[in-house]
C-alpha positions in Angstrom: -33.9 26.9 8.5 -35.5 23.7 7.3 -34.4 23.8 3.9 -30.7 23.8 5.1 -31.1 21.2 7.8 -32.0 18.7 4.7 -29.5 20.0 2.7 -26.9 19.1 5.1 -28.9 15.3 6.0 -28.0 14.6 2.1 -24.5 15.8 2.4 -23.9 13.6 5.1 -25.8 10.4 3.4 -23.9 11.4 0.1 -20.8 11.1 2.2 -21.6 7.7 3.9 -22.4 6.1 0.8 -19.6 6.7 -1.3 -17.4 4.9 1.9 -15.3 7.1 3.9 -13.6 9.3 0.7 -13.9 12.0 4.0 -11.7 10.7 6.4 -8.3 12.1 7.2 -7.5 13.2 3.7 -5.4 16.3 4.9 -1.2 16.1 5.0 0.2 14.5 8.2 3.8 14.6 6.5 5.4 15.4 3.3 5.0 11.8 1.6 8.1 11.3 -1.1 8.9 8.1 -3.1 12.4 9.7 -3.7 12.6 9.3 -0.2 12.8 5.5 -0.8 16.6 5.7 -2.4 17.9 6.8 0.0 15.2 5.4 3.1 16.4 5.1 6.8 15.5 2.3 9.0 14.3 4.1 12.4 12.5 1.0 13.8 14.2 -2.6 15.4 12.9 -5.4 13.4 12.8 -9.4 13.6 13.5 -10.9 10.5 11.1 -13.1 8.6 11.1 -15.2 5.9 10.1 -14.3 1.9 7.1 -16.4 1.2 7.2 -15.7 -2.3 9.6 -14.3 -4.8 7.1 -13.5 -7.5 7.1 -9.5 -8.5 3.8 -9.0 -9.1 3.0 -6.5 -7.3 -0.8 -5.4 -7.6 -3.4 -2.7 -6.5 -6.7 -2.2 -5.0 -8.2 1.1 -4.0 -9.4 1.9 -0.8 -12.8 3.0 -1.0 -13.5 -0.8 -2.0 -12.9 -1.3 1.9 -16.6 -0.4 2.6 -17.6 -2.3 6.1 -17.5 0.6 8.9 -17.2 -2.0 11.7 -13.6 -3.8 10.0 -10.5 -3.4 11.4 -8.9 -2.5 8.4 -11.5 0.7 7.4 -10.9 1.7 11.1 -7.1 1.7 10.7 -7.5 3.9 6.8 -9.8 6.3 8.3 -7.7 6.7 11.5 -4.3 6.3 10.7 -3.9 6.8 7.2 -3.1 10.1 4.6 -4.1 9.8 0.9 -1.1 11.5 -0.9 -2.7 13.8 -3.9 0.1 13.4 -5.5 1.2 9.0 -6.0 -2.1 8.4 -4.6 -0.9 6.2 -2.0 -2.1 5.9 1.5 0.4 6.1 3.8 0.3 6.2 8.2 1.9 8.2 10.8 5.2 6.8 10.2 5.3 7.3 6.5 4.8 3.4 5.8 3.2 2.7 2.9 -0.4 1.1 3.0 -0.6 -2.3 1.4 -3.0 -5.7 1.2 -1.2 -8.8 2.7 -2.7 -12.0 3.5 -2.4 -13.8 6.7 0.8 -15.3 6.5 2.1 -11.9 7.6 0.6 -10.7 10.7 -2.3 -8.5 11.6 -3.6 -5.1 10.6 -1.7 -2.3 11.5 1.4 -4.0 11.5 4.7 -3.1 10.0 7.7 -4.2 7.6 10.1 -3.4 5.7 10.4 -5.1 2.7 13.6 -5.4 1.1 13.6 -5.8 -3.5 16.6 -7.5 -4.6 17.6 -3.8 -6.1 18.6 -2.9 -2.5 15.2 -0.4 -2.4 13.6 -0.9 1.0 9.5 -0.8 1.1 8.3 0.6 4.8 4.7 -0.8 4.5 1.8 -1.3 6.8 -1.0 -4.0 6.9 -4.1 -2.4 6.0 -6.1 -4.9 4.8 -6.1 -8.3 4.3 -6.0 -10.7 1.5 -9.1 -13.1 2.2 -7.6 -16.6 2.7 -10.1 -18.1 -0.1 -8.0 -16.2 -2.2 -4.7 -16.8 -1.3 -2.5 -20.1 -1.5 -2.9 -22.3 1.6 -0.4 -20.7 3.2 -1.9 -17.1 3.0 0.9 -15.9 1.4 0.4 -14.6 -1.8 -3.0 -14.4 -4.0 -3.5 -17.6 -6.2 -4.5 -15.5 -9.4 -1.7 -13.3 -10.1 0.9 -14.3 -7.6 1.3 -11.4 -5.4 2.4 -11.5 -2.1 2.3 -7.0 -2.0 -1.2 -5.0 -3.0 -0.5 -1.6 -2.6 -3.7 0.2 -1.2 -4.3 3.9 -3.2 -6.6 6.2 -4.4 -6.5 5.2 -8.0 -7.8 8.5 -9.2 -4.3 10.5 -7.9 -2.2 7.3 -8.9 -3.3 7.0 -12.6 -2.7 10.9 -12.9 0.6 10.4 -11.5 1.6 6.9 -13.2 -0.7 6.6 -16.0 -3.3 4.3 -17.3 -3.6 2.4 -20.2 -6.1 1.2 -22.7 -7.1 -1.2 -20.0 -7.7 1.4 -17.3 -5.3 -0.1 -14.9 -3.0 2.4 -13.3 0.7 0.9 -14.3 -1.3 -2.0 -16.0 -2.6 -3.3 -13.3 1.0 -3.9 -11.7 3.5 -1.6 -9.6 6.6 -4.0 -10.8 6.2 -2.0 -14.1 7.6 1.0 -12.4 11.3 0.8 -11.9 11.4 1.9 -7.8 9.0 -0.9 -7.3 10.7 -3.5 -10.0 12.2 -6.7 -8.8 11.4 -9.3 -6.5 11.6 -9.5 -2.6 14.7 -10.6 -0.9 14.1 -9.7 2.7 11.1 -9.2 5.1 11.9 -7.7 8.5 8.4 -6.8 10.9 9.2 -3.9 12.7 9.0 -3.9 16.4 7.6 -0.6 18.7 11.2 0.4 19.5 13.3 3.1 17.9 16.9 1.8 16.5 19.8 2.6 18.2 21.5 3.0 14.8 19.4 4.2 11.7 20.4 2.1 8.7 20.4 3.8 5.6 20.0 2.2 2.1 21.9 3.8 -0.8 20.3 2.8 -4.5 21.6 3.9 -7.6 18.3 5.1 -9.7 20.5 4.6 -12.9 20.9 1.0 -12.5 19.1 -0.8 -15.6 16.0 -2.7 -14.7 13.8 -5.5 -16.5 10.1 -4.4 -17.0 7.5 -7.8 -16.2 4.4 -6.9 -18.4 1.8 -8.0 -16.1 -1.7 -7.1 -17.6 -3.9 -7.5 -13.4 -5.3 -5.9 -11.5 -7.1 -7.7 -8.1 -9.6 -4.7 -6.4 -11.3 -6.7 -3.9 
């Protein structure tokens, strides 16, 4: 009995100190990026206005959130669903979980974000770009230009994406991967209420797209 009591004390301290790889892991929803060409707006929304129109769109991975006590490893371990698939993190709703700085709201907020190719992003705030690192109006991160970090397991992703030389799923940027291509020409945050009307987006997959070789990744 007291050899298995310490057994289970290091499978718990294992657990704690490789950050929270335990929490809700199991499927809440079926997650689908084809989803996105054809995506439904169920929320109202308030329209805001594109900080940036760079298209760099980078990555960090979640278990670099570390700090138990933050608001934004609260809202991953209670809200959020690693998809074994994309490796993206993704909440109740089915919005993607991304990094934005302060310019746009607060964790566990919502937008869509609208590319110029029509494609529209549901994303949630689920951790914050620090300010340091971000121009002075919090909008988009001063070393690469990105105003969108997508927040994954990078593990699942570069299965699903691919990783080059470098390591980097994608290269270190989501733009090279033609759903996530182009640069943002609307930003909507969505309210608590249901739409009266669900808008629905119609993309053509076929249409040709430029590829921005973008050799970053910021994991912080």
């Amino acid at each position: 009995m007291k050899k298995n009591f310490w057994y289970v004390i290091l499978i718990v301290s294992a657990l704690v100190l490789c950050g929270f790889t335990f929490f809700n892991d199991a499927e809440k929803s079926e997650f689908s990026l084809d989803a996105l060409y054809d995506y439904q707006k169920e929320f109202k929304t308030e329209e805001l206005s594109v900080c940036s129109t760079n298209t760099a769109k980078t990555y960090m991975d979640y278990r670099m959130t570390t700090v138990v006590s933050s608001a934004q490893y609260q809202f991953m371990k209670n809200h959020c669903t690693v998809d074994k698939k994309t490796g993206f993190l993704y909440d109740e709703e089915g919005f993607i979980a991304v990094a934005l700085g302060s310019y746009y709201g607060v964790i566990g907020d919502r937008y869509y974000f609208t590319l110029d190719s029509g494609i529209v992003l549901p994303v949630v705030k689920a951790e914050e770009k620090a300010d340091e690192d971000t121009d002075y109006s919090g909008c988009y991160h001063t070393m690469d230009g990105s105003v969108m970090e997508f927040v994954i397991d990078s593990d699942y992703a570069a299965d699903y994406f691919g990783a080059n030389g470098n390591g980097y799923v994608l290269d270190g940027n989501y733009n090279n991967y033609s759903l996530f291509n182009g640069y943002f020409v609307k930003v909507e945050k969505v309210l608590d209420e249901k739409a009266d009307k669900i808008v629905t987006y119609q993309v053509d997959p076929s249409l040709p797209t430029n590829i921005d070789i973008f050799n970053y990744a910021s994991g912080y």
